[in-house]
DSSP file (Angstrom, degrees, kcal/mol; ACC not computed):
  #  RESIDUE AA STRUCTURE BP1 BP2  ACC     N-H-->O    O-->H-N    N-H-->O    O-->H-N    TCO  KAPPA ALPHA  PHI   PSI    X-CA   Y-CA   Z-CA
    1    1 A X              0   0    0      0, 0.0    55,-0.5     0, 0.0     2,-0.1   0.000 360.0 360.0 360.0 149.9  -29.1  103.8 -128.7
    2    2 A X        -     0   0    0     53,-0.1     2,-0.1    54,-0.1    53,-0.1  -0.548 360.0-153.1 -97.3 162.8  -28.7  100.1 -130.3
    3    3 A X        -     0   0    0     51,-0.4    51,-1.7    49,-0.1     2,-0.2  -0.988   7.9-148.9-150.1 104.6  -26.6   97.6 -129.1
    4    4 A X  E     -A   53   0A   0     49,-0.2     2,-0.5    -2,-0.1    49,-0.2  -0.578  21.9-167.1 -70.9 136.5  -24.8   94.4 -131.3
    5    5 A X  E     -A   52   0A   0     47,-0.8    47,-1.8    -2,-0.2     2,-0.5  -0.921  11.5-147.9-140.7 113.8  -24.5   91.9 -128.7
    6    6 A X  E     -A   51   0A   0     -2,-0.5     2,-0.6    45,-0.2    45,-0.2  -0.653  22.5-147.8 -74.0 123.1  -22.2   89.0 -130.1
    7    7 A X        -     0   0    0     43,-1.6     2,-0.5    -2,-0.5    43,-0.4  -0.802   6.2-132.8 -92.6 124.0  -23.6   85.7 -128.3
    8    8 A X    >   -     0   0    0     -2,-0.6     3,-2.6     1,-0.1     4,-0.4  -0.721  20.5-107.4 -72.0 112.5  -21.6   83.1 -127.5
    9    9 A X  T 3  S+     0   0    0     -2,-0.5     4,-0.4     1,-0.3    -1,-0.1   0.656 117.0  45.6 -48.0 -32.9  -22.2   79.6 -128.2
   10   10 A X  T 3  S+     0   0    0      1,-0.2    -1,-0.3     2,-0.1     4,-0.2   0.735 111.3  53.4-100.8  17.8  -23.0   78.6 -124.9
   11   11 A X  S X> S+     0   0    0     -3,-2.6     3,-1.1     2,-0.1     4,-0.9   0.707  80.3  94.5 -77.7 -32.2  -25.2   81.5 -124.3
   12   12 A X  H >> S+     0   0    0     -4,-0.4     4,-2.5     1,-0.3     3,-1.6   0.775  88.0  44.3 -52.7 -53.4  -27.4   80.8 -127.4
   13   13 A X  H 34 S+     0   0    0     -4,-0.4     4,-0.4     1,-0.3    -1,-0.3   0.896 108.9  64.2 -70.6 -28.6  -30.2   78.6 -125.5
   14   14 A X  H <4 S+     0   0    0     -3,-1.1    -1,-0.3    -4,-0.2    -2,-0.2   0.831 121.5  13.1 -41.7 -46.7  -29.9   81.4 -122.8
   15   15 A X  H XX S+     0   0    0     -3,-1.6     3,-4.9    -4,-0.9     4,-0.9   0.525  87.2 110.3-114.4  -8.8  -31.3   84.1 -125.4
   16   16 A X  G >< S+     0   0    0     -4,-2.5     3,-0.8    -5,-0.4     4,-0.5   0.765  71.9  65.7 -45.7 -23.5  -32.7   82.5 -128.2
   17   17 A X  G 34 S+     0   0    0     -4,-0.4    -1,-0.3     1,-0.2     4,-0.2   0.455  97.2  65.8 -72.5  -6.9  -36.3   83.4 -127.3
   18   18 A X  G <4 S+     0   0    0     -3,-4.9     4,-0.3     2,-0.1    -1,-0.2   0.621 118.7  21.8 -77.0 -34.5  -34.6   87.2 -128.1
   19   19 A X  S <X S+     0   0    0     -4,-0.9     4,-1.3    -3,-0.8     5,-0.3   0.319  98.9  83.1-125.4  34.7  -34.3   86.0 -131.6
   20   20 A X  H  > S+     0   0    0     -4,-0.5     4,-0.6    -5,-0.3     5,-0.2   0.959  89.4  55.8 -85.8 -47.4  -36.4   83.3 -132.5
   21   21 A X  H >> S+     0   0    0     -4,-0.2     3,-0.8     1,-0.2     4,-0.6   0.907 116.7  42.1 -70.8 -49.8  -39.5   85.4 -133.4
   22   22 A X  H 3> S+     0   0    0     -4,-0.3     4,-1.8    60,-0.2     3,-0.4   0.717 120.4  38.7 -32.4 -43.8  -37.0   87.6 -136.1
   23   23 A X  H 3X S+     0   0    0     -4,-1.3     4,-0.8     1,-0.2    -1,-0.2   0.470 105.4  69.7-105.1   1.3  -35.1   84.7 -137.5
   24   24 A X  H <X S+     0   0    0     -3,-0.8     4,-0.5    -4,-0.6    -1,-0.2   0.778 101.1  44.7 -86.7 -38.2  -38.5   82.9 -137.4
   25   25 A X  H >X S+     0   0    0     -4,-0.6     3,-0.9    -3,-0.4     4,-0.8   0.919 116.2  54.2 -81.2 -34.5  -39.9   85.5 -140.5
   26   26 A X  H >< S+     0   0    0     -4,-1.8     3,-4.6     1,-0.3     4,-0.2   0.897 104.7  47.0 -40.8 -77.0  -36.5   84.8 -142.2
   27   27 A X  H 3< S+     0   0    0     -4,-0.8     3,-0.5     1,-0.3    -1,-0.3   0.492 109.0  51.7 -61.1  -8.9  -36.5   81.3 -142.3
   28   28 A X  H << S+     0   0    0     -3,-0.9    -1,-0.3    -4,-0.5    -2,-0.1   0.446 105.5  55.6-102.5  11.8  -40.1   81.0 -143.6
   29   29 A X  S << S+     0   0    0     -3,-4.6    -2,-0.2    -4,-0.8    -1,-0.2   0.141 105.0  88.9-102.7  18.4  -39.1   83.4 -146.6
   30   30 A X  S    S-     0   0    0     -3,-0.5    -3,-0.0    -4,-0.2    50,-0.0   0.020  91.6-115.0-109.4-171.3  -36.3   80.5 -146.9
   31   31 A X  S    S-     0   0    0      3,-0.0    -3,-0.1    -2,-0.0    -4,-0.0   0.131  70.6 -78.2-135.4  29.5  -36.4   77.2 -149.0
   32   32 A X  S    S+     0   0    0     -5,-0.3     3,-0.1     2,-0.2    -4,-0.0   0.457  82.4 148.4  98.8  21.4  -36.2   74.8 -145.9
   33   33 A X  S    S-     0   0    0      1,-0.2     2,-0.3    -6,-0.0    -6,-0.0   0.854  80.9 -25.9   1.0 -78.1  -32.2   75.4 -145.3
   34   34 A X        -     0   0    0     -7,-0.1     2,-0.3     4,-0.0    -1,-0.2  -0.959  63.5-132.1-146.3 171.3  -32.9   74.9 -141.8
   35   35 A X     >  -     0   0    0     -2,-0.3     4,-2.0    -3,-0.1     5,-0.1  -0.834  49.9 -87.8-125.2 168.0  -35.8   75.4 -139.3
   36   36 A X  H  > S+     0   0    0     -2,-0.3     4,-1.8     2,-0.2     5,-0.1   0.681 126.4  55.4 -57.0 -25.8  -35.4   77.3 -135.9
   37   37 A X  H  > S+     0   0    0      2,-0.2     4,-1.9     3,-0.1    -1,-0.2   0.975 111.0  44.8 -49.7 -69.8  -34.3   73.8 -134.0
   38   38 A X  H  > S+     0   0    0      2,-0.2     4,-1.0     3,-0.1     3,-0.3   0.901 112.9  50.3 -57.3 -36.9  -31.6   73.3 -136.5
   39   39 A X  H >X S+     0   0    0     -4,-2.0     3,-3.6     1,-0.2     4,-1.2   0.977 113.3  45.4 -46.4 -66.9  -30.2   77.2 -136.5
   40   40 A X  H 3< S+     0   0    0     -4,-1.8     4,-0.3     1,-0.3    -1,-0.2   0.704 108.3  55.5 -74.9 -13.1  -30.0   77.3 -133.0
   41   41 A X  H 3X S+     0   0    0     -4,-1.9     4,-1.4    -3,-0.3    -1,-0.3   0.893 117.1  44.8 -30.2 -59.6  -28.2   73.5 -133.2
   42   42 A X  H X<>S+     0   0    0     -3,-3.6     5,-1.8    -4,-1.0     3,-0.6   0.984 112.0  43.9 -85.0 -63.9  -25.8   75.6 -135.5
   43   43 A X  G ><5S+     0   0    0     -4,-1.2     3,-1.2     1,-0.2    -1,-0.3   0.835 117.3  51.8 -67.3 -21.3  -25.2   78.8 -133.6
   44   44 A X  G 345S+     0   0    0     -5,-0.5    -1,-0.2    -4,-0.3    -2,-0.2   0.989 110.0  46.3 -60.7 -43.4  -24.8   76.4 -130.1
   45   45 A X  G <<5S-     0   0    0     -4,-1.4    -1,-0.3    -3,-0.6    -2,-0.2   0.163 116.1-122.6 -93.0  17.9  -22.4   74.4 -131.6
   46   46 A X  T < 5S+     0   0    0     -3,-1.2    -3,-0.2     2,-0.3     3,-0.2   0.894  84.2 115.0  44.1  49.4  -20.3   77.7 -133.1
   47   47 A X  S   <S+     0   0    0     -5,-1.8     2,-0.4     1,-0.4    -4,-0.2   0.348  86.2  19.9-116.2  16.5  -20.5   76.5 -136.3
   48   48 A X  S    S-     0   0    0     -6,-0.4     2,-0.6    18,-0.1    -1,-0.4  -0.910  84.8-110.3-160.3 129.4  -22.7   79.8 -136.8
   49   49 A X  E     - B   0  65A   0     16,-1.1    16,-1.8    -2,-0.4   -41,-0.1  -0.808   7.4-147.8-106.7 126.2  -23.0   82.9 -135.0
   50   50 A X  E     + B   0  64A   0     -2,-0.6   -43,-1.6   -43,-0.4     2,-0.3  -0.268  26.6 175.8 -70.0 124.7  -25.9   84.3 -132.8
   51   51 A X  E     -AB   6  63A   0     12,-1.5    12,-1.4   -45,-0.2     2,-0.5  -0.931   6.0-171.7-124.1 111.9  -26.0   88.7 -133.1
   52   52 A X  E     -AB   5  62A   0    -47,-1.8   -47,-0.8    -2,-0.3     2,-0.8  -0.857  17.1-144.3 -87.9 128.4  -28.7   90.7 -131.5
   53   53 A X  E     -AB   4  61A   0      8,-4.0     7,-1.3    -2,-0.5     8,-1.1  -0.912  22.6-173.0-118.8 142.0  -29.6   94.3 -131.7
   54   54 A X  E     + B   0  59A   0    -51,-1.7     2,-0.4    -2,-0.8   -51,-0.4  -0.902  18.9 172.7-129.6 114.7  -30.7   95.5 -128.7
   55   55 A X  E >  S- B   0  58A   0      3,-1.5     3,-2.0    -2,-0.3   -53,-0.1  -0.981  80.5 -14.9-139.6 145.0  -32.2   98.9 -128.0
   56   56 A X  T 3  S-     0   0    0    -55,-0.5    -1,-0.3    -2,-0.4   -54,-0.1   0.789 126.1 -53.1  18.6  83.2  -33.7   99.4 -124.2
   57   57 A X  T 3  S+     0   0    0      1,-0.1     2,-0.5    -3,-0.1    -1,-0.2   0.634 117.5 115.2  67.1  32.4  -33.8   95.7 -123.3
   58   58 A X  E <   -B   55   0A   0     -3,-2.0    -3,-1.5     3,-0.0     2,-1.5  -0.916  63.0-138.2-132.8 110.7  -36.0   95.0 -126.8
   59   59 A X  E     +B   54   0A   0     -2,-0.5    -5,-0.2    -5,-0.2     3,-0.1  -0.486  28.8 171.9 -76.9 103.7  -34.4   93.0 -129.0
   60   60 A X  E     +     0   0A   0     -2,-1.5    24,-3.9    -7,-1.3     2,-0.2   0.504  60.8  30.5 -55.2 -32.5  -34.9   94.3 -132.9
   61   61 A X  E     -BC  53  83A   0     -8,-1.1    -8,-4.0    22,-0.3     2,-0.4  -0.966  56.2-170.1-163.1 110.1  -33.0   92.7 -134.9
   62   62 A X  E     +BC  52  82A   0     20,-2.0    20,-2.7    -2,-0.2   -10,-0.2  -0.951  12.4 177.4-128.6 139.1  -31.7   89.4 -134.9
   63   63 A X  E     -BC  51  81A   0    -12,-1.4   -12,-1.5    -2,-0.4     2,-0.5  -0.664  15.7-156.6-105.6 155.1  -28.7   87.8 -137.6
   64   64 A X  E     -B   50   0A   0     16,-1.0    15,-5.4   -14,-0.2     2,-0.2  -0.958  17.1-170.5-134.7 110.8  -27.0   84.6 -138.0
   65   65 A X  E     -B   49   0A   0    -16,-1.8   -16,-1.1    -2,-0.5     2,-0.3  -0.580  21.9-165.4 -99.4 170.2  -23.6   84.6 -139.7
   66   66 A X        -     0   0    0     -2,-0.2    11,-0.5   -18,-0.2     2,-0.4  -0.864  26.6-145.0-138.2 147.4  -21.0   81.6 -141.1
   67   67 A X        -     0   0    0     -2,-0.3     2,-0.4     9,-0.2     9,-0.2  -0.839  15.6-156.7-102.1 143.7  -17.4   83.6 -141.8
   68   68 A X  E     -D   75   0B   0      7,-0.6     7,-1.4    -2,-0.4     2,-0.1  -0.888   5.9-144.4-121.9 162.2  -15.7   81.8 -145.1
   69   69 A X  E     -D   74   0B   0     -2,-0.4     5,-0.2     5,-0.2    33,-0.0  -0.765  25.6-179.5-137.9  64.6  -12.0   82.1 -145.3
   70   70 A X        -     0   0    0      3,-1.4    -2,-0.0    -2,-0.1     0, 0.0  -0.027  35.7-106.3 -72.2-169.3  -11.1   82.5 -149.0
   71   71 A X  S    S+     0   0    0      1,-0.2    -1,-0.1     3,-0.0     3,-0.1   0.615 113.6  26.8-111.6  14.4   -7.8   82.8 -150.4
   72   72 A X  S    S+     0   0    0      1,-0.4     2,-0.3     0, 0.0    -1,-0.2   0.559 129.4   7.6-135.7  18.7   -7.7   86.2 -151.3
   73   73 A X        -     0   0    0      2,-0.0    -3,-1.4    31,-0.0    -1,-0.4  -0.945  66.8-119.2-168.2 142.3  -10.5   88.0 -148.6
   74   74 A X  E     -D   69   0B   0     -2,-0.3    29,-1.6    -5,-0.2    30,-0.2  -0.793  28.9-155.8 -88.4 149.5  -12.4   87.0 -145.7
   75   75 A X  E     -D   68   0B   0     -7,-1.4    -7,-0.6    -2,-0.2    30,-0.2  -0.818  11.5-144.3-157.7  98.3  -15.9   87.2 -145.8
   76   76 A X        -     0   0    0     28,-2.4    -9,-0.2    -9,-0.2    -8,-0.1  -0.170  24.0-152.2 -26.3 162.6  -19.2   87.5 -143.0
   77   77 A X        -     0   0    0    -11,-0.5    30,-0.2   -13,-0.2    -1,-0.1  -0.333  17.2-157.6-169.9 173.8  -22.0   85.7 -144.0
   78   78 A X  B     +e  107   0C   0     28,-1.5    30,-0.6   -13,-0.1   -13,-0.3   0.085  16.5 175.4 -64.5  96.3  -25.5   86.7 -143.0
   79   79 A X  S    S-     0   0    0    -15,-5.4     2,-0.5     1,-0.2    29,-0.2   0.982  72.8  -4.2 -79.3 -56.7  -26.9   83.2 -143.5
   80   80 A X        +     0   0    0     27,-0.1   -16,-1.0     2,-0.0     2,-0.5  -0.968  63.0 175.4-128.0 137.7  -30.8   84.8 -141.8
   81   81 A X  E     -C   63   0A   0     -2,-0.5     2,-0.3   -18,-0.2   -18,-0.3  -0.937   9.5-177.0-153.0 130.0  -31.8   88.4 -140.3
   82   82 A X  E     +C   62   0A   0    -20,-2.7   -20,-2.0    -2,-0.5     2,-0.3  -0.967  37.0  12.8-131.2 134.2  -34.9   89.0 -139.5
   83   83 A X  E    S-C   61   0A   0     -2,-0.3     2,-0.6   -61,-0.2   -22,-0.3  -0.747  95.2 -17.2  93.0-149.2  -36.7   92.2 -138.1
   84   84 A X        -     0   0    0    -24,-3.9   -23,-0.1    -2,-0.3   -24,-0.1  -0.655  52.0-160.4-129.0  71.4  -35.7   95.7 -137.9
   85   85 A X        -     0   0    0     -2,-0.6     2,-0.4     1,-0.1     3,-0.1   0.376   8.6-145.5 -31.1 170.2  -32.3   96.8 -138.1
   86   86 A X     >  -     0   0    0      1,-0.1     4,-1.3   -25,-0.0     3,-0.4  -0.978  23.9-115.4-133.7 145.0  -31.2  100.0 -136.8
   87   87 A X  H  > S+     0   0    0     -2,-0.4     4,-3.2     1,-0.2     5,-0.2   0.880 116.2  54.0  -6.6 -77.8  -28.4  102.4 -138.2
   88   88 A X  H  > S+     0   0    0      1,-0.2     4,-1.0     2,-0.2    -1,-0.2   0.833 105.8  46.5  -2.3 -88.6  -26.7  101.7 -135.2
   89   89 A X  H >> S+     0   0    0     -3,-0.4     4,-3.0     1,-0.3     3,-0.5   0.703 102.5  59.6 -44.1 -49.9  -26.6   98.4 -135.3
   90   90 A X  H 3X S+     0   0    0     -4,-1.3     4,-1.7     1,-0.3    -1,-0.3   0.811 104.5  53.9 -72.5 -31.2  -25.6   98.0 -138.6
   91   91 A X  H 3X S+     0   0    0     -4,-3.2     4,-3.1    -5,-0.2    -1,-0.3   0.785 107.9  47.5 -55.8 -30.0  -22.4   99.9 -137.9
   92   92 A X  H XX S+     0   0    0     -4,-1.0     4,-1.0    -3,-0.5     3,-0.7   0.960 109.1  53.2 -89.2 -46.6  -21.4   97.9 -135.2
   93   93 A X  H 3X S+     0   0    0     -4,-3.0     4,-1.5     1,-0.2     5,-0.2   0.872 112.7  47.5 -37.9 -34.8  -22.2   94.6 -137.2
   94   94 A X  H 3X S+     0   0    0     -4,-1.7     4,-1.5     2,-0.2    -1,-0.2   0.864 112.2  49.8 -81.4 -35.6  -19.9   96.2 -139.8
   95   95 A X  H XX S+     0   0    0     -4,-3.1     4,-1.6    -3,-0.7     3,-1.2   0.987 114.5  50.6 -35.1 -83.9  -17.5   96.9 -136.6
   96   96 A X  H 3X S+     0   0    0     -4,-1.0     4,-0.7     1,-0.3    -2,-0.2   0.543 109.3  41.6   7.6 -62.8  -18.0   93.4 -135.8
   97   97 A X  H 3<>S+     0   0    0     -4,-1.5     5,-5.1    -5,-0.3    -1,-0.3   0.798 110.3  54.6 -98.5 -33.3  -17.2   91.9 -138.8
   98   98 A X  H XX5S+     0   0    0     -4,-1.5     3,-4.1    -3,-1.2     4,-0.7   0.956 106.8  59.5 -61.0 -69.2  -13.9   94.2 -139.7
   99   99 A X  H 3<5S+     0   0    0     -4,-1.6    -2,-0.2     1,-0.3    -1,-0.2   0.671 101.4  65.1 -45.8 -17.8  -12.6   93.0 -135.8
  100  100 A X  T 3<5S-     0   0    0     -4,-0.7    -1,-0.3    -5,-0.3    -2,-0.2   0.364 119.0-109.3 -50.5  -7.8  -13.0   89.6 -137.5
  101  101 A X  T <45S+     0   0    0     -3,-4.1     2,-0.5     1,-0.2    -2,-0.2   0.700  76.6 126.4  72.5  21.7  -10.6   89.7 -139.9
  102  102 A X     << -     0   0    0     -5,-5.1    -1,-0.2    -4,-0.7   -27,-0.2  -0.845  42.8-163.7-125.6 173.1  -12.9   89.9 -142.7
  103  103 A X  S    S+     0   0    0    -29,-1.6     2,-0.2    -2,-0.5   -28,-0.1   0.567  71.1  21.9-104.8  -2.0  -13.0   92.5 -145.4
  104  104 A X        -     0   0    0    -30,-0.2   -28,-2.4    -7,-0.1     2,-0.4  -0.942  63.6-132.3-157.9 160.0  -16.6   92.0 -147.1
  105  105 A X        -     0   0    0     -2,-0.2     2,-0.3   -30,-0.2   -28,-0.1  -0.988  23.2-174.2-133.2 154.2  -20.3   90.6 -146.2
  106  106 A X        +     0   0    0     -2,-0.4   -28,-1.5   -30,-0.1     2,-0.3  -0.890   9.2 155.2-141.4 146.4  -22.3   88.4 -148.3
  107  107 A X  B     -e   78   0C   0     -2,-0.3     2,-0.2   -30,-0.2   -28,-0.1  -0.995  32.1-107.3-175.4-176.5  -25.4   87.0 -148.3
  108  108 A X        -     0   0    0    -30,-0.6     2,-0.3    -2,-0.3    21,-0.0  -0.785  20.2-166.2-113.5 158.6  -28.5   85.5 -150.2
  109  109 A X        -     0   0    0     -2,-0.2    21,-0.2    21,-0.0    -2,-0.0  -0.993  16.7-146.7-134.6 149.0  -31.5   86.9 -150.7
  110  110 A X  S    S+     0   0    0     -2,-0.3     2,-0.3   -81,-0.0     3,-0.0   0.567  77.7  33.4 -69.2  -9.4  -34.9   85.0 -152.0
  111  111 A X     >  -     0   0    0      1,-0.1     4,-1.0     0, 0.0    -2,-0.0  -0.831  70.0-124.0-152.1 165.4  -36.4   88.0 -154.0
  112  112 A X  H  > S+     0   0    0     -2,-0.3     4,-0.7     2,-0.2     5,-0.2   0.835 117.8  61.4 -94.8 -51.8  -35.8   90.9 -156.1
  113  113 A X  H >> S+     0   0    0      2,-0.2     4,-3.8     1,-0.2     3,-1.7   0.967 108.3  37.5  26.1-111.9  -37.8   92.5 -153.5
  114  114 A X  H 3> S+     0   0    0      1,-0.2     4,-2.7     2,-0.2     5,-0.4   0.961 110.8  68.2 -28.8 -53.3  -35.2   91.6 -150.4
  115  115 A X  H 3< S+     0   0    0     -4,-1.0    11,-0.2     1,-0.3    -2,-0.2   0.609 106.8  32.9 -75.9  -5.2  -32.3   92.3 -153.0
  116  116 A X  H <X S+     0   0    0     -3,-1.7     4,-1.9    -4,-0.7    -1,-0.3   0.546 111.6  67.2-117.6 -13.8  -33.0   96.0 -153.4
  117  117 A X  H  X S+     0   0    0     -4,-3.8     4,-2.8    -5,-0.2    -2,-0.2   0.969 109.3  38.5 -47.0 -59.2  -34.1   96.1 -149.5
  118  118 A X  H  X S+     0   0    0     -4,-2.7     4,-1.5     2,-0.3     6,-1.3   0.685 113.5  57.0 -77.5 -24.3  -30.5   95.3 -148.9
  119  119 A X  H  > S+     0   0    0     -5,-0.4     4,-1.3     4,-0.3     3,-0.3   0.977 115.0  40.0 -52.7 -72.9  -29.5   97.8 -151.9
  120  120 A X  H  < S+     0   0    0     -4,-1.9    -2,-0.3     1,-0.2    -3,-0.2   0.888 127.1  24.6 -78.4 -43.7  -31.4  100.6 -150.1
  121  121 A X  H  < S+     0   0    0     -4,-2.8    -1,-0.2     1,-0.2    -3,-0.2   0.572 134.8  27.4-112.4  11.5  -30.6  100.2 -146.1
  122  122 A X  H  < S-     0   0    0     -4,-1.5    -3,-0.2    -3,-0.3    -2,-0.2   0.389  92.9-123.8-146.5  -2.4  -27.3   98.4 -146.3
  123  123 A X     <  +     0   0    0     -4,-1.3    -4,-0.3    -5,-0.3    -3,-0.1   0.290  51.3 158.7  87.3  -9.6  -25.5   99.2 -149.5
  124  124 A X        -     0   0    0     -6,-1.3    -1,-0.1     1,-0.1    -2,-0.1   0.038  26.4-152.1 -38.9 154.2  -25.2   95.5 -150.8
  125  125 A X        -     0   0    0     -6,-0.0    -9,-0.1    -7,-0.0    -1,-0.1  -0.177  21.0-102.8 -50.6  -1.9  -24.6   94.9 -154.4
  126  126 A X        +     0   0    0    -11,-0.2     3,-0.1     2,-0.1   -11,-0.0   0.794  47.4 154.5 -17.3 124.4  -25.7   91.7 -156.5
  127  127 A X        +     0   0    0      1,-0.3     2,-0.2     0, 0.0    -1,-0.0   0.633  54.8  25.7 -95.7 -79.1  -23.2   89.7 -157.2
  128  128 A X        -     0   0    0      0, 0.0     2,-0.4     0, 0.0    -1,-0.3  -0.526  53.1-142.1 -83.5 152.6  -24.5   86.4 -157.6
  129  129 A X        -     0   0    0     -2,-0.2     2,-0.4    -3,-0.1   -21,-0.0  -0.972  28.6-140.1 -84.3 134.9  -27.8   84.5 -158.7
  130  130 A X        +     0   0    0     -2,-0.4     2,-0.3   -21,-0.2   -21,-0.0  -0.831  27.0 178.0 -55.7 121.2  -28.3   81.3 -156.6
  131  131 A X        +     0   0    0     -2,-0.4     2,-0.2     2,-0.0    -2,-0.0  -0.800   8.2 179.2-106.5 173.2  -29.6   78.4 -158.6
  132  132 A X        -     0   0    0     -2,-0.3     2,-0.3     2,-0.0    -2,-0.0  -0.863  16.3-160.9-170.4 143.5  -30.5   74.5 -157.9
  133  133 A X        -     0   0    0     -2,-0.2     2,-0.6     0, 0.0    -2,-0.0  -0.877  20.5-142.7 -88.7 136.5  -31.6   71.7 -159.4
  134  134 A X        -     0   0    0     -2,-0.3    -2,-0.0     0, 0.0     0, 0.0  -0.676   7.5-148.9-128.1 108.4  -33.0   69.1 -157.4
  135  135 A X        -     0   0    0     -2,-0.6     2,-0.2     1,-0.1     0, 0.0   0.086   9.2-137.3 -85.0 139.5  -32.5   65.8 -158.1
  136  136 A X              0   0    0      1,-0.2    -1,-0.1     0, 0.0     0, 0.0  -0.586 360.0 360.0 -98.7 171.2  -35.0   62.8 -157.4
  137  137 A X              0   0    0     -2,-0.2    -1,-0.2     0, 0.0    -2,-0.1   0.506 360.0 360.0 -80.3 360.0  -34.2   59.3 -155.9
């Protein structure tokens, strides 16, 4: 059976090699946001948080969250997950994230692709489109 295992910030350098090949195919589906140096910078310093799922000592699945505090819901979200979720797992992330005090999860996806991956094994929605401009010097 899988297993969410919340990481603590001063664990992160301790296990990051559990999620670095996962959060390694995120981030290159990504638009340079951050690179695996900076994530694990972010998750060290708890300005992010580190999640593994873990099924016999092989780590599956790994996520990075930010929690936002609006003012009328709290809200998880999954800034990269990469690799292979399990049922499980995702139930206890959804544990997780209720024992946080928040009431929804959010997240971006790069593709139409992703956005009906997340449709189909996790029940997300579209809410938003992301745009940018990017301005030169």
């Amino acid at each position: 059976m899988s297993k969410l295992i919340i990481i603590p910030p001063h664990m992160v350098h301790k296990h990051w090699y559990l999620a670095e090949p996962h959060l390694k195919q995120a981030i290159d589906k990504g638009e340079g946001e951050f690179d695996l140096t900076t994530l694990e910078y972010a998750c060290s310093r708890g300005e992010q948080t580190l999640l593994l799922v873990v099924d016999n000592g092989t780590c599956h699945c790994a996520l990075t969250t930010i929690r936002y505090n609006y003012p009328t819901f709290q809200s998880m979200y999954i800034t990269y997950i990469g690799g292979k979720n399990t049922k499980e797992g995702w139930e206890q992330f959804k544990d997780w994230v209720k024992s946080e005090g928040c009431d929804r999860i959010t997240g971006s996806a790069v593709s139409e692709s992703i956005v009906k991956l997340w449709q189909k094994h996790y029940g997300f929605q579209p809410k938003y489109t992301f745009v940018e401009l990017k301005l030169e010097d």
